[in-house]
MOPAC internal coordinates of N, CA, C and O (Angstrom, degrees):
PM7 1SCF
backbone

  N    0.0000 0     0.00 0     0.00 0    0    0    0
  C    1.4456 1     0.00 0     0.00 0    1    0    0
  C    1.5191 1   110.10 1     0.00 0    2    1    0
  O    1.2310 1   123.17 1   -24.46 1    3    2    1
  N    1.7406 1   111.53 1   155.54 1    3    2    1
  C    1.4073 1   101.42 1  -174.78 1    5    3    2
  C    1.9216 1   106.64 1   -82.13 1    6    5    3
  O    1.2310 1   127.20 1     0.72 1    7    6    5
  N    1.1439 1   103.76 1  -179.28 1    7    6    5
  C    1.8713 1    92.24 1   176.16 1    9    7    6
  C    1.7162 1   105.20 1   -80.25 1   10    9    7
  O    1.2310 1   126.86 1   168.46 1   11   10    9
  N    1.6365 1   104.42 1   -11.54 1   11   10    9
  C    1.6373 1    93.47 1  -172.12 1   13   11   10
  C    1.8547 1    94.46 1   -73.97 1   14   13   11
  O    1.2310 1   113.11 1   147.53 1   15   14   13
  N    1.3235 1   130.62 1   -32.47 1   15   14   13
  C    1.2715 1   150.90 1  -163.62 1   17   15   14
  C    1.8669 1    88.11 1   -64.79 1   18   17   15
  O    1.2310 1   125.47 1    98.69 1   19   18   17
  N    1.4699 1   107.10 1   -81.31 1   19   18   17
  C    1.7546 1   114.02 1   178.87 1   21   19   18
  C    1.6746 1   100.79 1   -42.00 1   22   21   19
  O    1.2310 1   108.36 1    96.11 1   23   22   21
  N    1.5560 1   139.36 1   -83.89 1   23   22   21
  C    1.3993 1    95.47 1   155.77 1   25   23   22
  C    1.3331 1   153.86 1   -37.19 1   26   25   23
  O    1.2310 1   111.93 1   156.41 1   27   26   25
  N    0.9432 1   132.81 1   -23.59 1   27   26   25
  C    1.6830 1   110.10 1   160.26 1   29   27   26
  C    1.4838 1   110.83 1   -44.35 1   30   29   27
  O    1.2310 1   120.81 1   109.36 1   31   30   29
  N    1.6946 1   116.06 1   -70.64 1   31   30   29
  C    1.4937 1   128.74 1   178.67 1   33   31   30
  C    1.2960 1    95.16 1   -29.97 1   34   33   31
  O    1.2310 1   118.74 1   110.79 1   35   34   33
  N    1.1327 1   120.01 1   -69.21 1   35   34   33
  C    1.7969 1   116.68 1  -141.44 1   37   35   34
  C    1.3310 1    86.37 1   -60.98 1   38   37   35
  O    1.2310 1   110.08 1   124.35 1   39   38   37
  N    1.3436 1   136.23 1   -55.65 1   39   38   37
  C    1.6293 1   136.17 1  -170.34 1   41   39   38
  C    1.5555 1   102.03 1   -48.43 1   42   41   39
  O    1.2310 1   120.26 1   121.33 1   43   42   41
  N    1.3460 1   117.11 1   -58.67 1   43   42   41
  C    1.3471 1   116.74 1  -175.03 1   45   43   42
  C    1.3470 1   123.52 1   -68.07 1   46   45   43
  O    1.2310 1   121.51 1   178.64 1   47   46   45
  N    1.2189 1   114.72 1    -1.36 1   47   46   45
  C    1.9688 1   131.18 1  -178.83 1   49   47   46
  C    1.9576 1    82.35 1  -101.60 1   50   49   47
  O    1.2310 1   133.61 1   110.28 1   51   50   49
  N    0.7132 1    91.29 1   -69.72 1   51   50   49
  C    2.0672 1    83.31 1  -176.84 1   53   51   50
  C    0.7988 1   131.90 1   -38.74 1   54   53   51
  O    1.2310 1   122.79 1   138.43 1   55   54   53
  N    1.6034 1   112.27 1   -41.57 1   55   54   53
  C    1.7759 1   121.01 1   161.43 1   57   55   54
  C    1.6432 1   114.34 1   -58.96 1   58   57   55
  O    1.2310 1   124.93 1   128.77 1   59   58   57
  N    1.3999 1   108.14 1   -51.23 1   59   58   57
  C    1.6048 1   117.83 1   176.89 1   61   59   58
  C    1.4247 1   109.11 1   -40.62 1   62   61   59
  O    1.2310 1   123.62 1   128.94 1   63   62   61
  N    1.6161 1   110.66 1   -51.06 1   63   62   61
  C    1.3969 1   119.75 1  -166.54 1   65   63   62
  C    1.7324 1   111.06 1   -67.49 1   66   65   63
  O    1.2310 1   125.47 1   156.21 1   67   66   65
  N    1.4885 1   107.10 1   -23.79 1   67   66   65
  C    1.3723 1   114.44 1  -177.86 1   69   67   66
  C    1.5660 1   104.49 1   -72.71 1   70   69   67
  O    1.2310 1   124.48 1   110.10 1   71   70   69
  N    1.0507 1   109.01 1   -69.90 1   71   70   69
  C    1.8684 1   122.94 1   159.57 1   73   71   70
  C    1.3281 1    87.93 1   -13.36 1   74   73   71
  O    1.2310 1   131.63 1    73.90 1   75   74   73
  N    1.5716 1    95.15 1  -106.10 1   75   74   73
  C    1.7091 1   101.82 1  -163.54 1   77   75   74
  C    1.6677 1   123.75 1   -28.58 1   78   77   75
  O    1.2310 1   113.20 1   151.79 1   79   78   77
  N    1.3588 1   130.46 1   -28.21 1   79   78   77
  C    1.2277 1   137.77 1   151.86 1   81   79   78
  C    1.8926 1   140.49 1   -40.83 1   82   81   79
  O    1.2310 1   137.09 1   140.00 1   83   82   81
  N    1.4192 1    84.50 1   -40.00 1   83   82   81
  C    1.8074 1   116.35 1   169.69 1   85   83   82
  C    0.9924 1    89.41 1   -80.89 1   86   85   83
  O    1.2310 1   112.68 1   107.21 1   87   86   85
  N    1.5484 1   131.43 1   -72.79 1   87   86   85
  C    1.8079 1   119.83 1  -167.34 1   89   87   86
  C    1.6249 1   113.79 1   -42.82 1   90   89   87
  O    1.2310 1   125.37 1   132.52 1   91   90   89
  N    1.5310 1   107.28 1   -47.48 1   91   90   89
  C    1.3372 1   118.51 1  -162.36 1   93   91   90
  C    1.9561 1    99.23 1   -54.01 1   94   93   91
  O    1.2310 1   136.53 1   130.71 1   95   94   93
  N    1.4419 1    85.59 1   -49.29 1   95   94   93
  C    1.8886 1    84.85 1  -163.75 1   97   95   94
  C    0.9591 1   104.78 1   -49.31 1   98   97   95
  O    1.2310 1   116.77 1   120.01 1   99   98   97
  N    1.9321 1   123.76 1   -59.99 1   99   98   97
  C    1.2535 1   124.24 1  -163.08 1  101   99   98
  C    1.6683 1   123.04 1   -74.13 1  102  101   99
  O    1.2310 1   124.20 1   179.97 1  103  102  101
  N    1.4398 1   109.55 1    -0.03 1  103  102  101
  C    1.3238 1   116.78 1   147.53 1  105  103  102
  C    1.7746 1   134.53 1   -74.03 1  106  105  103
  O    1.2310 1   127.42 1   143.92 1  107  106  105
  N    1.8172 1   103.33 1   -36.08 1  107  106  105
  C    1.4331 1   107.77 1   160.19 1  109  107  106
  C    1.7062 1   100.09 1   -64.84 1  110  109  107
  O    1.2310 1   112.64 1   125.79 1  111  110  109
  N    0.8540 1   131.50 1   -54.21 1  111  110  109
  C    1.4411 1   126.32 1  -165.41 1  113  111  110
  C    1.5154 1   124.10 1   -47.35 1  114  113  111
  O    1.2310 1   130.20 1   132.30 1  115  114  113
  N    1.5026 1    97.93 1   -47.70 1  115  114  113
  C    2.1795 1   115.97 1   152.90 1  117  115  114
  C    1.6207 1   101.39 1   -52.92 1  118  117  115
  O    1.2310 1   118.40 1   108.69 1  119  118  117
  N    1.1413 1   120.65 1   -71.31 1  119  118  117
  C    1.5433 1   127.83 1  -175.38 1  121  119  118
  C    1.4227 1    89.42 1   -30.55 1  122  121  119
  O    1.2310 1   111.10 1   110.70 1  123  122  121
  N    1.3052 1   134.35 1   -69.30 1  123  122  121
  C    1.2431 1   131.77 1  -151.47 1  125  123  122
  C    1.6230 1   117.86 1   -65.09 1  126  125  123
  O    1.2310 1   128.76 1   138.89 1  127  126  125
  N    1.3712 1   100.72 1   -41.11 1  127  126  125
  C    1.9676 1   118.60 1   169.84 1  129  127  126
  C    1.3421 1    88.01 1   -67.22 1  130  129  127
  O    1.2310 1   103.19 1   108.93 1  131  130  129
  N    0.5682 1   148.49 1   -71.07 1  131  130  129
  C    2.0543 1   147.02 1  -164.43 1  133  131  130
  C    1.6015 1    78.41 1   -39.84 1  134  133  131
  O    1.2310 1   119.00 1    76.48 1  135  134  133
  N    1.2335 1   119.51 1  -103.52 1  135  134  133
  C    1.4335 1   118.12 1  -147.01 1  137  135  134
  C    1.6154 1   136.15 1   -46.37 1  138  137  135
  O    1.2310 1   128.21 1   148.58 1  139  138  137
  N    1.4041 1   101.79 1   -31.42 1  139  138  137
  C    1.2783 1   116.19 1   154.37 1  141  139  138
  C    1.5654 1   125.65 1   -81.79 1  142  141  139
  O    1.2310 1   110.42 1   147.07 1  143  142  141
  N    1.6972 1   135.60 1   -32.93 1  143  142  141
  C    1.1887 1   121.60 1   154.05 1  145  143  142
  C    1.7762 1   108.08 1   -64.44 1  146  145  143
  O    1.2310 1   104.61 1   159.81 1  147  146  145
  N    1.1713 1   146.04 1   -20.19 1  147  146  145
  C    1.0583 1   122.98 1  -164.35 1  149  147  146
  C    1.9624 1   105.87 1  -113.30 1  150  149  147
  O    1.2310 1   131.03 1   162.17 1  151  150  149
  N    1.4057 1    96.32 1   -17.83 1  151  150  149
  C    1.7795 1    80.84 1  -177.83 1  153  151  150
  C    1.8554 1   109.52 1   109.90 1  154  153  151
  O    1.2310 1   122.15 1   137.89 1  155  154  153
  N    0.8198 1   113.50 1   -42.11 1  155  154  153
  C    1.1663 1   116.33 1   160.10 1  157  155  154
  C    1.3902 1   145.52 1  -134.78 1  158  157  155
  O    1.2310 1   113.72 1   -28.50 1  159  158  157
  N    1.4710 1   129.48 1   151.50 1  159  158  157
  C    1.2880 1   142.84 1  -170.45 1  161  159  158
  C    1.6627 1   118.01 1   -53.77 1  162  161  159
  O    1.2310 1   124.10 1   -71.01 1  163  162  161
  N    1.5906 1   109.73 1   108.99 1  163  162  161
  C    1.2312 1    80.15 1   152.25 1  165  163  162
  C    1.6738 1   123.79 1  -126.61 1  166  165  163
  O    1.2310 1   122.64 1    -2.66 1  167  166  165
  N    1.5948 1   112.55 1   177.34 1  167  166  165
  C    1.0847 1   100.68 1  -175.60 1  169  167  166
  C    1.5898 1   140.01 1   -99.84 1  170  169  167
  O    1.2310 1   106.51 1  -148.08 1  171  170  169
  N    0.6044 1   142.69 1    31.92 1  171  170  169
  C    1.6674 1   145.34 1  -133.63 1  173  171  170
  C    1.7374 1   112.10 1   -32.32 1  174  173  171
  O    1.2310 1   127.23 1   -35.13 1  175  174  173
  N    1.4674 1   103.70 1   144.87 1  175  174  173
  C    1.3241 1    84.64 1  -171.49 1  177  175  174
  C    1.8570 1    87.38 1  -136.10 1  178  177  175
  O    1.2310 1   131.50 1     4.34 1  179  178  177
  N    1.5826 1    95.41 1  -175.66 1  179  178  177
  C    1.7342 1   102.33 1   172.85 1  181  179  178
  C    1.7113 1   103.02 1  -136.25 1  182  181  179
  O    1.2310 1   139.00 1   -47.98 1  183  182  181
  N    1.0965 1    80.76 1   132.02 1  183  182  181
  C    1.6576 1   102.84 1   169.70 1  185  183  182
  C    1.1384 1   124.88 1  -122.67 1  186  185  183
  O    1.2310 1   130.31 1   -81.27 1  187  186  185
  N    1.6363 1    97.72 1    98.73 1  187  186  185
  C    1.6781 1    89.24 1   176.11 1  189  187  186
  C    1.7157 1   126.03 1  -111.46 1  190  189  187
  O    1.2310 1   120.14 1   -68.94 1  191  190  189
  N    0.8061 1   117.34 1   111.06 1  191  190  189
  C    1.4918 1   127.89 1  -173.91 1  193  191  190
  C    1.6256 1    97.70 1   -32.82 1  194  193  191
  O    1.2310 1   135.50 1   -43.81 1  195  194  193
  N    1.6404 1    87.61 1   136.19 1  195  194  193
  C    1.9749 1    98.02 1   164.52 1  197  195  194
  C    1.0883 1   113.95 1   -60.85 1  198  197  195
  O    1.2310 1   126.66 1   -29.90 1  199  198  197
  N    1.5672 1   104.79 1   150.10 1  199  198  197
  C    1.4459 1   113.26 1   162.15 1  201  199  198
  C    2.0201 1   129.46 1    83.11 1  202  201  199
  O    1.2310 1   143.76 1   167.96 1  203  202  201
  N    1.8418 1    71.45 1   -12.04 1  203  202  201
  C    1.9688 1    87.42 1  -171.44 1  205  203  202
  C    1.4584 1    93.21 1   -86.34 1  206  205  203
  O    1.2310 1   129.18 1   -33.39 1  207  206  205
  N    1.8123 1    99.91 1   146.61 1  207  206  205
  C    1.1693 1   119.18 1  -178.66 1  209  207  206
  C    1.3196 1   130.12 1   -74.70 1  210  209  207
  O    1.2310 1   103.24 1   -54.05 1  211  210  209
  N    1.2545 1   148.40 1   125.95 1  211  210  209
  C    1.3618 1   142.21 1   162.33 1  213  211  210
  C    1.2650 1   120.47 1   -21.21 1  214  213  211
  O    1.2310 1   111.94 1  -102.91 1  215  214  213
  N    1.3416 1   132.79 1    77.09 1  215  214  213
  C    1.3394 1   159.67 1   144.92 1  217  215  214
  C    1.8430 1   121.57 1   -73.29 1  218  217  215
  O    1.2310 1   128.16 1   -20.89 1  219  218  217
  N    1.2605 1   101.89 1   159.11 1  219  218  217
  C    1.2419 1   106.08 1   168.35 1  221  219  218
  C    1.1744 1   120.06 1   -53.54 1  222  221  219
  O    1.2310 1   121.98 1   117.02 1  223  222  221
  N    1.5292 1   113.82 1   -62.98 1  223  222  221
  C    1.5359 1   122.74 1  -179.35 1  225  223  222
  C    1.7483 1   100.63 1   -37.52 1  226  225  223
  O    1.2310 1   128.85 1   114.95 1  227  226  225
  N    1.3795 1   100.56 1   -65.05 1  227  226  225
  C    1.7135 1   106.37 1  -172.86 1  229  227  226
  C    1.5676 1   121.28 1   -33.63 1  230  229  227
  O    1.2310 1   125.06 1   130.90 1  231  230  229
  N    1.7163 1   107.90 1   -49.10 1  231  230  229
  C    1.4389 1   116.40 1   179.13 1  233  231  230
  C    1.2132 1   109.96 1   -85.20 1  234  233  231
  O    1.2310 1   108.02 1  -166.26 1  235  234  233
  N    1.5992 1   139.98 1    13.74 1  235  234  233
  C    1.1402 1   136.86 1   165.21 1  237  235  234
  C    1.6039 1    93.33 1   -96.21 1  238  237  235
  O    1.2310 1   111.58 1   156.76 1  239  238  237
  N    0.6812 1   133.47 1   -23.24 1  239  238  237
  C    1.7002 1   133.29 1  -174.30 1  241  239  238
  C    1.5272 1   117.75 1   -81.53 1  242  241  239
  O    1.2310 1   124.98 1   165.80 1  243  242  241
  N    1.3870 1   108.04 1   -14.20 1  243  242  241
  C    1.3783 1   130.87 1  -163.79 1  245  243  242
  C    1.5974 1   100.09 1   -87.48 1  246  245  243
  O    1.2310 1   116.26 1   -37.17 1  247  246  245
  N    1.7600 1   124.72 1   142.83 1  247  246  245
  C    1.2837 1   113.27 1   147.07 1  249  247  246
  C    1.7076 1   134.97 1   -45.31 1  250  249  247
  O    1.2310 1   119.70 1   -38.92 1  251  250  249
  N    0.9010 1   118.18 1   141.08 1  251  250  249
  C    2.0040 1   120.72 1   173.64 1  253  251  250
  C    1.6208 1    81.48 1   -38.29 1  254  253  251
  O    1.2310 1   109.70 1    98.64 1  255  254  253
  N    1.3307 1   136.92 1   -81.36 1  255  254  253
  C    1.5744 1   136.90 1  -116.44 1  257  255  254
  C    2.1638 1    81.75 1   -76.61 1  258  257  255
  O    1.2310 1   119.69 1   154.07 1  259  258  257
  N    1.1997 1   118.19 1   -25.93 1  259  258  257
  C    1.3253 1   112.85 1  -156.27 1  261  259  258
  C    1.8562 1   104.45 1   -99.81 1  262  261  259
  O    1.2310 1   124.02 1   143.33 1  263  262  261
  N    1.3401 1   109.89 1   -36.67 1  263  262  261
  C    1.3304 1   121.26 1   171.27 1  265  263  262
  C    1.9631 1   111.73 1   -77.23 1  266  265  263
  O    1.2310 1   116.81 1  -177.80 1  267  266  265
  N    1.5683 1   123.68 1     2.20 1  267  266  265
  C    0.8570 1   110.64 1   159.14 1  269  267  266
  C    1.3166 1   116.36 1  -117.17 1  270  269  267
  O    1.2310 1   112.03 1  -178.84 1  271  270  269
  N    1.3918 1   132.64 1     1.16 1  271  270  269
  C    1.3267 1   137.49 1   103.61 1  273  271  270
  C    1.4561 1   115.92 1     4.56 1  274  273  271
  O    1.2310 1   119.56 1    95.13 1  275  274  273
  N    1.2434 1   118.45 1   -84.87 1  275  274  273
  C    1.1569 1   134.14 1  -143.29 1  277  275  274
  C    1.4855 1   101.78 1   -97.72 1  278  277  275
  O    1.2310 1   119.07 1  -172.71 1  279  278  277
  N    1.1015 1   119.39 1     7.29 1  279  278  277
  C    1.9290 1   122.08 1   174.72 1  281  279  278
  C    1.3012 1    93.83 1  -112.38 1  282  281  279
  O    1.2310 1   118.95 1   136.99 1  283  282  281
  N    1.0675 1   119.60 1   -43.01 1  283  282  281
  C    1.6399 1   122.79 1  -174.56 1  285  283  282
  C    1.9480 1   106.08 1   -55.27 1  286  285  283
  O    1.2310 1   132.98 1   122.24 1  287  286  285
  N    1.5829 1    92.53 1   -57.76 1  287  286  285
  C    1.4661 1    87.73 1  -178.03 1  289  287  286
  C    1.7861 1   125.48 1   -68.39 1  290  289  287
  O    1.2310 1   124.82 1   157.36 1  291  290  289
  N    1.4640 1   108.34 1   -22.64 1  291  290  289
  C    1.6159 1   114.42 1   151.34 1  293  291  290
  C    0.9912 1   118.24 1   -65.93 1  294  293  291
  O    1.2310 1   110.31 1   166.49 1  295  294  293
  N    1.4407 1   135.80 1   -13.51 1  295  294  293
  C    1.1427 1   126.20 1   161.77 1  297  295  294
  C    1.5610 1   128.70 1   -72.33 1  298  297  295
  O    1.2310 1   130.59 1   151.11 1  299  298  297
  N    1.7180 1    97.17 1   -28.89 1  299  298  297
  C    1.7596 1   103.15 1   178.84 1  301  299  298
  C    1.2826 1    93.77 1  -108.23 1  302  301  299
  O    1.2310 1   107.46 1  -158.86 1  303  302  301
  N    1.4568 1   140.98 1    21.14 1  303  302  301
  C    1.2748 1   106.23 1   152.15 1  305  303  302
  C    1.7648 1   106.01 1    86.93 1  306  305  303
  O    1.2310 1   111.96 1    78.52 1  307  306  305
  N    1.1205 1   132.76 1  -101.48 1  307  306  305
  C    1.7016 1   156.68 1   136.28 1  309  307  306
  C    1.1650 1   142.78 1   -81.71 1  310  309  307
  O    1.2310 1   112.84 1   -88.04 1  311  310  309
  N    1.1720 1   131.13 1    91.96 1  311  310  309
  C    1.5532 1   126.55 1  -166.27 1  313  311  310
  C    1.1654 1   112.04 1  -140.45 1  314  313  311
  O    1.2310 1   111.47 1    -1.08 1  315  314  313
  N    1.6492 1   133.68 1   178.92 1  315  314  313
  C    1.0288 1   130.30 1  -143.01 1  317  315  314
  C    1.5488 1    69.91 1  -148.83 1  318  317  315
  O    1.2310 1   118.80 1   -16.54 1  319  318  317
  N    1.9736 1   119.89 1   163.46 1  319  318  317
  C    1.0810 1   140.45 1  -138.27 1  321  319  318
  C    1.8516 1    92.81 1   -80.82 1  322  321  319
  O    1.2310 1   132.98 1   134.84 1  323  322  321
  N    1.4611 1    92.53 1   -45.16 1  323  322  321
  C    1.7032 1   112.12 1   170.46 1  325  323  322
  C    1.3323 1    99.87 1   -34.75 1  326  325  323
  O    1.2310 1   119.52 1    85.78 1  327  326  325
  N    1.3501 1   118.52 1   -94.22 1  327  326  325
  C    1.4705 1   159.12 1  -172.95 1  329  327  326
  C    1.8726 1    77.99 1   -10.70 1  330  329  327
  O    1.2310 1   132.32 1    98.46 1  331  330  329
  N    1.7715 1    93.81 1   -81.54 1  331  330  329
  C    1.6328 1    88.89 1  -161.46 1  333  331  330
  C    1.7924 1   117.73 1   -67.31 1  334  333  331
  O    1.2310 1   121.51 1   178.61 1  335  334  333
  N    1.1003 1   114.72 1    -1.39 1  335  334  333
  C    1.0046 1   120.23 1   146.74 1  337  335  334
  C    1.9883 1   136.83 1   -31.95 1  338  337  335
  O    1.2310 1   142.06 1   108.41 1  339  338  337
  N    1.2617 1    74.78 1   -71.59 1  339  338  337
  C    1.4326 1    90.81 1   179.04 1  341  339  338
  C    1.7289 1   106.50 1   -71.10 1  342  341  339
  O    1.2310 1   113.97 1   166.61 1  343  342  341
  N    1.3863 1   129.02 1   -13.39 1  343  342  341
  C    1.6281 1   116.88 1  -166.57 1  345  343  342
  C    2.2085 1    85.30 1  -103.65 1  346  345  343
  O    1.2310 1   121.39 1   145.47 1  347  346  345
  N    1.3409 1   114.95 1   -34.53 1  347  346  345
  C    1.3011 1   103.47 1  -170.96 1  349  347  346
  C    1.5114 1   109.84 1   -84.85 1  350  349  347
  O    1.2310 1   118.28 1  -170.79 1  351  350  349
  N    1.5710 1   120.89 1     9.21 1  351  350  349
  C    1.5707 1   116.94 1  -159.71 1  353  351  350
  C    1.4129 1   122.15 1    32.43 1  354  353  351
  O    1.2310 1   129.17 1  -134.81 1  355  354  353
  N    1.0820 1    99.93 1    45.19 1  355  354  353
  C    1.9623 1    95.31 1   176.99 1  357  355  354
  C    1.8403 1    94.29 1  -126.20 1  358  357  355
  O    1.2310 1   120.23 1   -17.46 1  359  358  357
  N    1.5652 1   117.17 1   162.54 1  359  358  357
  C    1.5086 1   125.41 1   179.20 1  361  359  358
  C    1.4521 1    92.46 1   -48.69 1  362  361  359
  O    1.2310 1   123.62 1   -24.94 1  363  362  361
  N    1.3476 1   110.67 1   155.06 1  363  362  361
  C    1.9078 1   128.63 1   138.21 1  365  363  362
  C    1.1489 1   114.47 1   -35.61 1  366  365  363
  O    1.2310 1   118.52 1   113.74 1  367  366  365
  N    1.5718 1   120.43 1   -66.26 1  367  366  365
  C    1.3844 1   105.94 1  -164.40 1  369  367  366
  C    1.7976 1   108.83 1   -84.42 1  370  369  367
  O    1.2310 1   117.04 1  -158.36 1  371  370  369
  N    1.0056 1   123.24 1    21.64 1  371  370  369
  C    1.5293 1   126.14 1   179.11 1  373  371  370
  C    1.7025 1    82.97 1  -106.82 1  374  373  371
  O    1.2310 1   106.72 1   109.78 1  375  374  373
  N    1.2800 1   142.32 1   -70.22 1  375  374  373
  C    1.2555 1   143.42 1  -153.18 1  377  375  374
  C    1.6915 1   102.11 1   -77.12 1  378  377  375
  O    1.2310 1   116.57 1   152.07 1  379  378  377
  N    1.5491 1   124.12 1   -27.93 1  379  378  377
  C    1.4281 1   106.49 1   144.01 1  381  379  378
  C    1.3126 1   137.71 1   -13.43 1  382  381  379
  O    1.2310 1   129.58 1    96.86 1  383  382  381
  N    1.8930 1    99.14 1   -83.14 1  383  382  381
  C    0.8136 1   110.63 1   179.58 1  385  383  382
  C    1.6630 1   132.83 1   -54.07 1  386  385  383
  O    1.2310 1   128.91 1   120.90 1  387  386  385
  N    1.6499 1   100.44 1   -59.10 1  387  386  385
  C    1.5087 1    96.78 1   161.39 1  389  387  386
  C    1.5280 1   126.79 1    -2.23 1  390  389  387
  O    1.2310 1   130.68 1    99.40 1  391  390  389
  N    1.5734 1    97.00 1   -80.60 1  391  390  389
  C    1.5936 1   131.68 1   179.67 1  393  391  390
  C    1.6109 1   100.04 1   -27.50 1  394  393  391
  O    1.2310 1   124.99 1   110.20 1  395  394  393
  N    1.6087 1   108.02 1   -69.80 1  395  394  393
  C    1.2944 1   111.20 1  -174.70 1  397  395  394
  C    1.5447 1   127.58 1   -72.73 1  398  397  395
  O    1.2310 1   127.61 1   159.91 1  399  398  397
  N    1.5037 1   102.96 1   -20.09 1  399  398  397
  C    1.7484 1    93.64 1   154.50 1  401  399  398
  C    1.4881 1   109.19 1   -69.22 1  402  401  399
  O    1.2310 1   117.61 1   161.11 1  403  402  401
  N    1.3544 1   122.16 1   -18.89 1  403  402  401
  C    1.6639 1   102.50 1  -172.23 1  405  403  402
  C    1.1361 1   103.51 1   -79.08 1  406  405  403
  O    1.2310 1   118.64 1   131.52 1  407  406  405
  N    1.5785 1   120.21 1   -48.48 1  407  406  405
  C    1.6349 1   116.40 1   149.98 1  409  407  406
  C    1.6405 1   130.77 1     9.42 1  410  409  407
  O    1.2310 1   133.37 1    97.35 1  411  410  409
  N    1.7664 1    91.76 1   -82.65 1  411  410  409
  C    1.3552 1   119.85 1  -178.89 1  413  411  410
  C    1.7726 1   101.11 1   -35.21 1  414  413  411
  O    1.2310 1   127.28 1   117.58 1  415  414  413
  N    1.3892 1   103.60 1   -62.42 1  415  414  413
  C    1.4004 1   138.43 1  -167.68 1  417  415  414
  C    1.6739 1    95.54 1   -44.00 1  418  417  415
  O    1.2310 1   125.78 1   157.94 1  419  418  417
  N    1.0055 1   106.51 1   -22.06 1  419  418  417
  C    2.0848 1   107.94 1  -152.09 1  421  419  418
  C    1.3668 1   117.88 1    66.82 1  422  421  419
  O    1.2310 1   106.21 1  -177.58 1  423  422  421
  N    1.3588 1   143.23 1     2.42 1  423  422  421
  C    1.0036 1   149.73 1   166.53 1  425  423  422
  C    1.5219 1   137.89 1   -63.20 1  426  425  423
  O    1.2310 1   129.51 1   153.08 1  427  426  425
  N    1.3016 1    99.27 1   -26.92 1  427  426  425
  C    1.2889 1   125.38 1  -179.95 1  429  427  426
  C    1.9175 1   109.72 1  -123.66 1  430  429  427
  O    1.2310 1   118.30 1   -49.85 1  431  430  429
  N    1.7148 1   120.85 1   130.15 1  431  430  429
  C    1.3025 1   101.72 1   171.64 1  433  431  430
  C    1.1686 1   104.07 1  -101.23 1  434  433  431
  O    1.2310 1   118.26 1     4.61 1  435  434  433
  N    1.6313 1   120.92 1  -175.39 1  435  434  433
  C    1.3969 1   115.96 1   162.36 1  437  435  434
  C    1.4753 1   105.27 1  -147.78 1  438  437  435
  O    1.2310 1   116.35 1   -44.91 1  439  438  437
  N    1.2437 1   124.55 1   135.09 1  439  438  437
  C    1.7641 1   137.20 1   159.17 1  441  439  438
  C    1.2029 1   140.94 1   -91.39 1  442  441  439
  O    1.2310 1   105.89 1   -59.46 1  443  442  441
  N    1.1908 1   143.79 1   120.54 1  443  442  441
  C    1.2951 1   128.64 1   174.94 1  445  443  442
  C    1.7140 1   110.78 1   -65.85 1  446  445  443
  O    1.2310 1   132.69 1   -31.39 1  447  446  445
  N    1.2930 1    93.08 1   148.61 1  447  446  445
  C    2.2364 1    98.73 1  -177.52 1  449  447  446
  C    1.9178 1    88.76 1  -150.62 1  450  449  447
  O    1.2310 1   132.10 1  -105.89 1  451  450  449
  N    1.4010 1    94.24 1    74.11 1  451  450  449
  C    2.2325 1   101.15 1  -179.49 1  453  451  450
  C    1.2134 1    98.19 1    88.25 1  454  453  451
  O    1.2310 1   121.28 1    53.60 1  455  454  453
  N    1.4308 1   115.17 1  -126.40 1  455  454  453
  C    1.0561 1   151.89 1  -165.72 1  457  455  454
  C    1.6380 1   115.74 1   -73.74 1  458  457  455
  O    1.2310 1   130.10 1   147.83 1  459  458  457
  N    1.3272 1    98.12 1   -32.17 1  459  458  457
  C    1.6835 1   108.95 1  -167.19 1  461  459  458
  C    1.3148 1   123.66 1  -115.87 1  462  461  459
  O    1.2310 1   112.73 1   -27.72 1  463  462  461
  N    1.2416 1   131.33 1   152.28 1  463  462  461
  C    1.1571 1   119.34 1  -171.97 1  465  463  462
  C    1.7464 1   104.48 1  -141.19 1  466  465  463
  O    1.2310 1   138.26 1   -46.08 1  467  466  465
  N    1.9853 1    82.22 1   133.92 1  467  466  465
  C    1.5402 1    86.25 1  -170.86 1  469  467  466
  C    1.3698 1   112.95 1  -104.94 1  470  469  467
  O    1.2310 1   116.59 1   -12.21 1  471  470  469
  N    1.7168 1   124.08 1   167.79 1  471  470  469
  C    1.6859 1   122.72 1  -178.78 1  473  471  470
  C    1.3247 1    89.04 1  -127.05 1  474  473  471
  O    1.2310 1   124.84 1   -36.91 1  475  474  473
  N    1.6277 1   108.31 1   143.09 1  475  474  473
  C    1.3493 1   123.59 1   174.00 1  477  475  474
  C    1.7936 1   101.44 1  -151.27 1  478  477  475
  O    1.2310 1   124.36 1    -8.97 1  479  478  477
  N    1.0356 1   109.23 1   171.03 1  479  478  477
  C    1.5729 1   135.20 1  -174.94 1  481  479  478
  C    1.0434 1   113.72 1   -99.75 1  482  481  479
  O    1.2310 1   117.94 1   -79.28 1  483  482  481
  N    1.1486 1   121.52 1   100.72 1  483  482  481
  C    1.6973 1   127.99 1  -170.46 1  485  483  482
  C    1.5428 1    91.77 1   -70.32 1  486  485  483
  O    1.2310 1   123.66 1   -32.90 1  487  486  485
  N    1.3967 1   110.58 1   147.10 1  487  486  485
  C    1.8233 1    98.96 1   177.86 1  489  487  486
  C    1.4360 1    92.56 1  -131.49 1  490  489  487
  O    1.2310 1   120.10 1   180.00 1  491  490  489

């Protein structure tokens, strides 16, 4: 693909992610009338099947804090916890972690290169 082509996507994954963000709230916001009209808590959870590929469906299934994680790092391609650090404005060791729940997830790989270790998107 050309890079004007990989931008379009990345633009059109950012908009999605904005969307999906509005949905997300006004779903915590129901979550929240649920628990207080009804008396009890519930929890919402995500399940994402091993081994499944980074798809739309997949990053709609994802938390906001973990699916912008995970646009950021399709956006660079390879990066190191730093790296995505600096594109999501959140600490290193918060965007670590992220990384390595996406890890956990199989969604995300990671390599050692020395000292550092990078996460990328197997495609």
């Amino acid at each position: 693909m050309s890079s004007k082509a990989d931008a379009a996507i990345i633009d059109l994954l950012r908009k999605l992610n904005r969307n999906v963000e509005i949905v997300s709230r006004k779903l915590e916001r129901l979550i929240e009338v649920e628990r207080s009209a009804g008396g009890h808590a519930l929890r919402p959870s995500v399940s994402v099947p091993e081994n499944m590929p980074l798809d739309v469906t997949t990053l709609l299934g994802l938390p906001d804090h973990l699916r912008k994680s995970a646009l950021a790092l399709a956006s660079l391609g390879e990066a190191t916890a730093t790296d995505l650090s600096k594109e999501t404005s959140r600490v290193r060791a918060v965007e670590s972690d992220y990384l390595n729940q996406l890890v956990a997830m199989s969604l995300v790989k990671k390599k050692r290169k020395g000292r550092d270790v990078y996460f990328y998107i197997e495609s």
